[in-house]
RORO-781717 format. One record per residue: residue in three letters; x, y negated, z negated of N, C-alpha, C in turn. Coordinates in pm, whole numbers, padded with zeros to 5 digits, always signed. Layout:
% RORO-781717
ALAXYZXYZXYZ
...
This chain:
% RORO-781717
UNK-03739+00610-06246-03873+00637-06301-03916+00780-06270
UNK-03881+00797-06146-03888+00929-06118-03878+01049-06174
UNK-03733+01018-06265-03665+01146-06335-03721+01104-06429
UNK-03777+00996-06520-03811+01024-06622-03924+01073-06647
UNK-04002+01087-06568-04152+01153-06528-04119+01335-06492
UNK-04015+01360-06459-04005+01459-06411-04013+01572-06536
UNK-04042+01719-06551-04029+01816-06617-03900+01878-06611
UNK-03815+01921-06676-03714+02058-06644-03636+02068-06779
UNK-03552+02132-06779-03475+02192-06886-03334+02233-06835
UNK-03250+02259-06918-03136+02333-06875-03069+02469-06924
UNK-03049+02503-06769-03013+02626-06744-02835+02628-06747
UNK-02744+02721-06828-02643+02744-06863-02560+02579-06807
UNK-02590+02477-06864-02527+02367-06809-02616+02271-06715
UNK-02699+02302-06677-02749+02222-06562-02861+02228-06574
UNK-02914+02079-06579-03060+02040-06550-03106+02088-06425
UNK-03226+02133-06432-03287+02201-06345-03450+02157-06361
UNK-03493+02037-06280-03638+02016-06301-03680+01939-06184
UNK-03847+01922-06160-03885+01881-06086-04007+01748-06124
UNK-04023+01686-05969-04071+01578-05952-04166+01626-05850
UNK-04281+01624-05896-04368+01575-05958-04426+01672-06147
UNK-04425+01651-06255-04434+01721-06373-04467+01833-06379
UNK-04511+01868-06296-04653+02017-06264-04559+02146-06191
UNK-04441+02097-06151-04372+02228-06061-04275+02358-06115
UNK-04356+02351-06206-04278+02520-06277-04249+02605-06190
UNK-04337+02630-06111-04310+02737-05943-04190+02714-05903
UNK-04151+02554-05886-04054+02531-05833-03933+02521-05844
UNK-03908+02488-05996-03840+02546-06159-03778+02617-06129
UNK-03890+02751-06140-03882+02878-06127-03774+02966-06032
UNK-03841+02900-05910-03759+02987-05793-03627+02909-05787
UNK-03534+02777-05832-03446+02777-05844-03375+02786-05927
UNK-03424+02864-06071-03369+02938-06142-03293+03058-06065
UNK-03424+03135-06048-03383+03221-05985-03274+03241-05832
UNK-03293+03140-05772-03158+03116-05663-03035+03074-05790
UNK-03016+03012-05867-02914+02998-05908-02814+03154-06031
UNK-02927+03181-06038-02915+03356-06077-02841+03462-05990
UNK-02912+03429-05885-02886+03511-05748-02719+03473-05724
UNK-02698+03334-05719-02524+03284-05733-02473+03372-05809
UNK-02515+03340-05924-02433+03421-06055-02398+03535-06068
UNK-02506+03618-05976-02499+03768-06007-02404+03829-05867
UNK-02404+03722-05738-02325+03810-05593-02209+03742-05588
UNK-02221+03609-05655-02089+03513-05569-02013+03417-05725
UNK-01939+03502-05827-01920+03424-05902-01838+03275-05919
UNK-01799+03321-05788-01685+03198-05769-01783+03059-05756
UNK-01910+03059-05613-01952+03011-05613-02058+02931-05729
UNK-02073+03017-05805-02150+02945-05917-02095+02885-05994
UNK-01966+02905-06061-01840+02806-06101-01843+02669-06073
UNK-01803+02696-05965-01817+02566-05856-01956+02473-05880
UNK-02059+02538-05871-02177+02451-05879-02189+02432-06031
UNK-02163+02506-06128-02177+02465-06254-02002+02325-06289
UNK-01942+02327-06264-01818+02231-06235-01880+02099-06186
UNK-01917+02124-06041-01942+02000-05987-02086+01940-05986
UNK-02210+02002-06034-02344+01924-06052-02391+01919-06157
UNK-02452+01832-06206-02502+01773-06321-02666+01810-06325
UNK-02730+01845-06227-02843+01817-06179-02896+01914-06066
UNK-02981+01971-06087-03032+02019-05932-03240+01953-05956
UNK-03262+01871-05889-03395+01815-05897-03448+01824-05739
UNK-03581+01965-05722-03647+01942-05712-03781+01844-05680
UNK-03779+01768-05534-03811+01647-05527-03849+01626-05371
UNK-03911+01526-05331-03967+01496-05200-03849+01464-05113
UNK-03774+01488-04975-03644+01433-04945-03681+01374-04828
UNK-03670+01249-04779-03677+01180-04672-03552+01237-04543
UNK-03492+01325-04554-03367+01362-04454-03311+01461-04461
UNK-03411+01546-04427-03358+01750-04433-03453+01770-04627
UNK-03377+01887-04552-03441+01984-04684-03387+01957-04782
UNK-03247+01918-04819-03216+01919-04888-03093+01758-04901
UNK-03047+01708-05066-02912+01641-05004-02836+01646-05165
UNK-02728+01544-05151-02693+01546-05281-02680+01414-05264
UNK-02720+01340-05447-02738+01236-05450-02649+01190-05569
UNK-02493+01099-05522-02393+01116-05627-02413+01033-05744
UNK-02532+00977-05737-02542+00806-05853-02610+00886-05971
UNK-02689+01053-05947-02689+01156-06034-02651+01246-06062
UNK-02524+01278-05974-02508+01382-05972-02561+01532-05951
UNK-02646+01492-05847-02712+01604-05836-02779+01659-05713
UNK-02789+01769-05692-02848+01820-05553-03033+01796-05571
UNK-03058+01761-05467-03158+01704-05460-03249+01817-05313
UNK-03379+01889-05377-03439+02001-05302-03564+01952-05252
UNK-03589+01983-05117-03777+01911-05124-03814+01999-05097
UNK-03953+01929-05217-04048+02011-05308-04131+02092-05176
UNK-04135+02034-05030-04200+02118-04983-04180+02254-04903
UNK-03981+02260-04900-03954+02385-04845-03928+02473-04994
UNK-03926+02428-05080-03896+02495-05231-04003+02584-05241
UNK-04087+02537-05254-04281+02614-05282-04312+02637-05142
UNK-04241+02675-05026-04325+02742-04887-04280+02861-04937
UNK-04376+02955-04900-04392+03128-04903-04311+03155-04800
UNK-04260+03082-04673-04172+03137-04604-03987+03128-04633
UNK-03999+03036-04789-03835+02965-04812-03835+03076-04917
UNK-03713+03170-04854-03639+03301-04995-03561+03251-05080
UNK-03560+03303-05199-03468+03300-05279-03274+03273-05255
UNK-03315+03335-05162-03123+03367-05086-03079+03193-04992
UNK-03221+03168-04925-03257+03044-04889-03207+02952-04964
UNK-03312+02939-05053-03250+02769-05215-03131+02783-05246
UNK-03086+02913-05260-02973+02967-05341-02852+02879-05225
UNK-02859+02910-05117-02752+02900-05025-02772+02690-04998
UNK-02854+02645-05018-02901+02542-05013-02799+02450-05138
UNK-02827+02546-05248-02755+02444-05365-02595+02498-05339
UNK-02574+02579-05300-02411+02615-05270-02357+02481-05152
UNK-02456+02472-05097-02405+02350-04938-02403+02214-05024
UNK-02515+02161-05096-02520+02043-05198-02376+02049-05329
UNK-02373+02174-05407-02228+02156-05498-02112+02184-05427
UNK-02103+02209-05246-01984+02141-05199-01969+01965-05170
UNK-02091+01929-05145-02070+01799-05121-02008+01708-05252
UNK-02099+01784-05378-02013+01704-05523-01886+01708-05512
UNK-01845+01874-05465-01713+01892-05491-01609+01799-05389
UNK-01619+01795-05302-01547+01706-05206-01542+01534-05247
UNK-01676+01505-05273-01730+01343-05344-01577+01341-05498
UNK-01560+01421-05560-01484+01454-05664-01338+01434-05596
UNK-01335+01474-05503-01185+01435-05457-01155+01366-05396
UNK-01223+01279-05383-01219+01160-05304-01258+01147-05156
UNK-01322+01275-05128-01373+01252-04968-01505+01193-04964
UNK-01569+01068-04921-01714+01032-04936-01756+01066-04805
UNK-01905+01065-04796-01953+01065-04675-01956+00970-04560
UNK-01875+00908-04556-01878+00784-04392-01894+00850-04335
UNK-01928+00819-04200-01947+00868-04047-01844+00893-04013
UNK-01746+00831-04017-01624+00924-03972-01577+01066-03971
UNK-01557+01122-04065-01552+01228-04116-01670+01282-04169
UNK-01800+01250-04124-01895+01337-04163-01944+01470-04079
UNK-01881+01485-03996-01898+01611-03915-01845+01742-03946
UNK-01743+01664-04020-01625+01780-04039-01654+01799-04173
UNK-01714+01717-04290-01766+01751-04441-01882+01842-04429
UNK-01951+01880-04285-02092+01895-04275-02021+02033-04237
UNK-01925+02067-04190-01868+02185-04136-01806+02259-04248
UNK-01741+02200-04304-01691+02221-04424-01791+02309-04537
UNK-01934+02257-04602-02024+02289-04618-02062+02418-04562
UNK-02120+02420-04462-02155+02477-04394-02087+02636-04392
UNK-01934+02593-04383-01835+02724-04399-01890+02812-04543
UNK-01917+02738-04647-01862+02752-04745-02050+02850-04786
UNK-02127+02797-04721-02296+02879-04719-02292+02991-04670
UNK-02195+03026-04514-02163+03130-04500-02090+03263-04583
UNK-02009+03150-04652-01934+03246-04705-01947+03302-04796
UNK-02099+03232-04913-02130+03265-04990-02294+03412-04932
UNK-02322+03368-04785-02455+03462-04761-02324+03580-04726
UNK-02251+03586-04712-02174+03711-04676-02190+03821-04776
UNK-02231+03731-04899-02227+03835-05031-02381+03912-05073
UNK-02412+03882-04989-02567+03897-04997-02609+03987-04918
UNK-02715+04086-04887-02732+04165-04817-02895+04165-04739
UNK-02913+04205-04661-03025+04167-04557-03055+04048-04529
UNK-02949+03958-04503-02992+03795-04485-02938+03746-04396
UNK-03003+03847-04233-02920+03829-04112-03025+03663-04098
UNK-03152+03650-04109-03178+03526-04047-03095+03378-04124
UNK-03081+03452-04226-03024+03293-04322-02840+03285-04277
UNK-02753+03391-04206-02646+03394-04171-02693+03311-04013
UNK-02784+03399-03948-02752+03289-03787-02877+03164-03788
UNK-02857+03112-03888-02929+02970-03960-02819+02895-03958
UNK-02735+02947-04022-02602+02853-04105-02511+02853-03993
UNK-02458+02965-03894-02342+02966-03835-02411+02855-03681
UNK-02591+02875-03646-02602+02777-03570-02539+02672-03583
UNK-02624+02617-03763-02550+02494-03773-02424+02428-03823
UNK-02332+02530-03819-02210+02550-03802-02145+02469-03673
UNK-02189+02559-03577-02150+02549-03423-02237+02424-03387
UNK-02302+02341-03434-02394+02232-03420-02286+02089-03526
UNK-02223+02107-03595-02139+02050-03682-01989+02028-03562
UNK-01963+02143-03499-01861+02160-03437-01852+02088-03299
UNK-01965+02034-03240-02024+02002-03113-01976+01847-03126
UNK-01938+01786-03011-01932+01627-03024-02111+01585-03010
UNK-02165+01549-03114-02270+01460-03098-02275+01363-03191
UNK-02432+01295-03150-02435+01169-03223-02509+01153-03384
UNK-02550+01304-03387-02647+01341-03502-02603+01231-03597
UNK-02487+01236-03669-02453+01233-03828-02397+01072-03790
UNK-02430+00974-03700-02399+00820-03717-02493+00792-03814
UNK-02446+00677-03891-02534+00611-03935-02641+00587-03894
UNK-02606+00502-03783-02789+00503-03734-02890+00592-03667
UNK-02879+00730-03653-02917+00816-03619-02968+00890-03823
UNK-02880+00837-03877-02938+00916-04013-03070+00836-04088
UNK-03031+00657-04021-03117+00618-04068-03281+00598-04011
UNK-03263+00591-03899-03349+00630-03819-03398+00777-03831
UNK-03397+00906-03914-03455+01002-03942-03483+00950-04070
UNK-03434+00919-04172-03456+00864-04273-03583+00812-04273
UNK-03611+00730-04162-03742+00661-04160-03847+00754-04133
UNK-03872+00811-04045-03898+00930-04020-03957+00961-04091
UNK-03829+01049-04238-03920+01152-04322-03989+01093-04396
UNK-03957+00922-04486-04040+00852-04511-04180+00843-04512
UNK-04176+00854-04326-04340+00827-04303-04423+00947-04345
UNK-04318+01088-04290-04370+01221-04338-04406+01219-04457
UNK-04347+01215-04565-04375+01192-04702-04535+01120-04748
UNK-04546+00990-04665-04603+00943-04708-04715+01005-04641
UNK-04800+01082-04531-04873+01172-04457-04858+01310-04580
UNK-04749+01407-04617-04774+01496-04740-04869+01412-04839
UNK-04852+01299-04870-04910+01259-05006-05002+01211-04981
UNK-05092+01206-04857-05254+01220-04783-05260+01027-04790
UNK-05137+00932-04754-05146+00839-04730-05239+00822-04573
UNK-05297+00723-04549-05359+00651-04408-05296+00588-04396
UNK-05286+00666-04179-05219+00608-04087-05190+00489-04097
UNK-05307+00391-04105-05305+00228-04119-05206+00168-04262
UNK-05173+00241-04347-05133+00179-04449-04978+00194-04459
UNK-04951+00390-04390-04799+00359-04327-04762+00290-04240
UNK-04823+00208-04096-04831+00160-04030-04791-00008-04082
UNK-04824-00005-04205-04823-00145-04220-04738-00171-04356
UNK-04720-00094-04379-04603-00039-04471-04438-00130-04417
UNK-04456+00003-04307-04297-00035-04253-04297-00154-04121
UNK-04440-00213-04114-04379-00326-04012-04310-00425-04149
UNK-04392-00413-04270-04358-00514-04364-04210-00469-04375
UNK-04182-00370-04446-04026-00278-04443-03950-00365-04319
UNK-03983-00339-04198-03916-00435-04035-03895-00549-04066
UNK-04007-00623-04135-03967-00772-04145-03902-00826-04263
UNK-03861-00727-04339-03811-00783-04461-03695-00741-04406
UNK-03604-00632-04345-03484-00566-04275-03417-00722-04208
UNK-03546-00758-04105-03527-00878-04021-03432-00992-04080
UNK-03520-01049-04198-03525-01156-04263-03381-01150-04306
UNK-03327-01023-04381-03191-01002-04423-03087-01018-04369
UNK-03082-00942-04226-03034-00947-04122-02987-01107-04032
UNK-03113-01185-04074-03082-01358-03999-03016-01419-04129
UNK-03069-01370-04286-02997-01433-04347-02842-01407-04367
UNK-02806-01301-04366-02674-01302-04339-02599-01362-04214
UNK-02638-01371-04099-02613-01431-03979-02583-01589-04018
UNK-02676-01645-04041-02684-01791-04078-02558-01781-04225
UNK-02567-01755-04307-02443-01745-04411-02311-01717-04370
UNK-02284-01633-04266-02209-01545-04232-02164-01715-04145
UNK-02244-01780-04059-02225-01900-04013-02124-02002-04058
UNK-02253-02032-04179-02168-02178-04273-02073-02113-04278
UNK-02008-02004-04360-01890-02011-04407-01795-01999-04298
UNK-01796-01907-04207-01683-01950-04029-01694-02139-04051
C-alpha cells in the first residue's frame, strides 16, 4: 500500500520515489547522489543500475538505510535523507552499500547470521572504495572504515536477535517521528508481545502432538 501511495519516477532505469507523496526534496537529493555515482565511480553505478530495481525513500525501522529483496530495492529513511546535516556523497555512498547487498542476494549469498558479518564487511569495502573517488569526504571515509573495523570485530551486533530487538526499537522511534502517544505505543507492542506469545505456545503445543 505503501508504494502505491508513494510518488517517484524513473531515472535512467530505476525507480526512484518516496513515501510519504509530498517528498520531492527527497527525490531530489537522491537523484542527485545517484548522479554523483555516475559522474566519479562508473563502475559503481553499473552495478547499482544491474542490481536494483528500486531505490524508495521511506521510514526504516533498523539503520538508515537497508535493502529490501521482495522489491528489489534499497530502501532510505526519509529522516536522514531530508537532514541538512546528510551530503550528497552521504546517500550516494548509502545506495552503493544497499546495490551490494542486491548484488550478493543475486548470487546466492542471503543474509543469515552466519555470514552476516562478513556480507556487512564486504559492503562496507565496497563504500570505501567508491568514497575514494570522491574528494573532501574525509568524515564520510572514517564513517565507513569505523564501520568497517566494527564488521571485523567478534560481536554480537548482527544475531538475529540483537537485529530484532533494534528492529523494535526503531519501530517505536517511528512511531514518536509520526507524533504518536507514549500510551498508544505502549500498548501497541504489549498487544504486538502477546500476539508473538500466543504463536510461540502455539507452535510448542503442535510441535507436541506431532512428537
Amino acid at each position: 500500500m505503501d508504494l502505491w501511495f508513494s510518488k517517484g519516477h524513473v531515472v535512467d532505469g530505476i525507480w526512484v520515489g518516496s513515501f510519504p507523496s509530498d517528498g520531492e526534496p527527497a527525490i531530489q537529493r537522491v537523484e542527485d547522489a545517484l548522479r554523483l555515482i555516475e559522474r566519479c565511480a562508473p563502475l559503481h553505478y553499473r552495478r547499482i543500475k544491474n542490481n536494483l530495481a528500486r531505490i524508495w525513500v521511506h521510514l526504516v525501522p533498523h539503520g538508515a538505510g537497508c535493502y529490501l529483496h521482495s522489491l528489489n530495492a534499497c530502501l532510505l529513511d526519509e529522516r536522514i535523507v531530508t537532514s541538512e546535516t546528510t551530503t550528497v556523497e552521504w546517500i550516494a555512498s548509502a545506495i552503493v552499500h544497499e546495490a551490494t547487498h542486491a548484488r550478493l542476494e543475486k548470487l546466492g549469498i542471503r543474509y543469515d547470521e552466519a555470514v552476516r558479518q562478513r556480507i556487512e564487511r564486504i559492503c562496507a569495502r565496497r563504500e570505501l572504495d567508491f568514497a575514494r573517488h570522491l574528494s573532501g569526504v574525509d568524515a564520510l571515509q572514517e564513517e565507513i572504515t569505523w564501520r568497517l573495523d566494527r564488521c571485523s570485530e567478534e560481536n554480537a551486533s548482527y544475531t538475529d536477535q540483537n537485529m530484532w530487538k533494534n528492529t523494535v526499537q526503531g519501530n517505536a522511534e517511528i512511531l514518536r517521528h509520526l507524533g504518536t502517544p507514549e500510551w498508544v505505543i505502549t500498548l501497541a507492542f504489549r498487544a504486538s508481545n502477546l500476539v508473538s506469545g500466543i504463536r510461540r505456545f502455539t507452535r510448542r503445543i503442535v510441535g507436541a502432538s506431532v512428537q
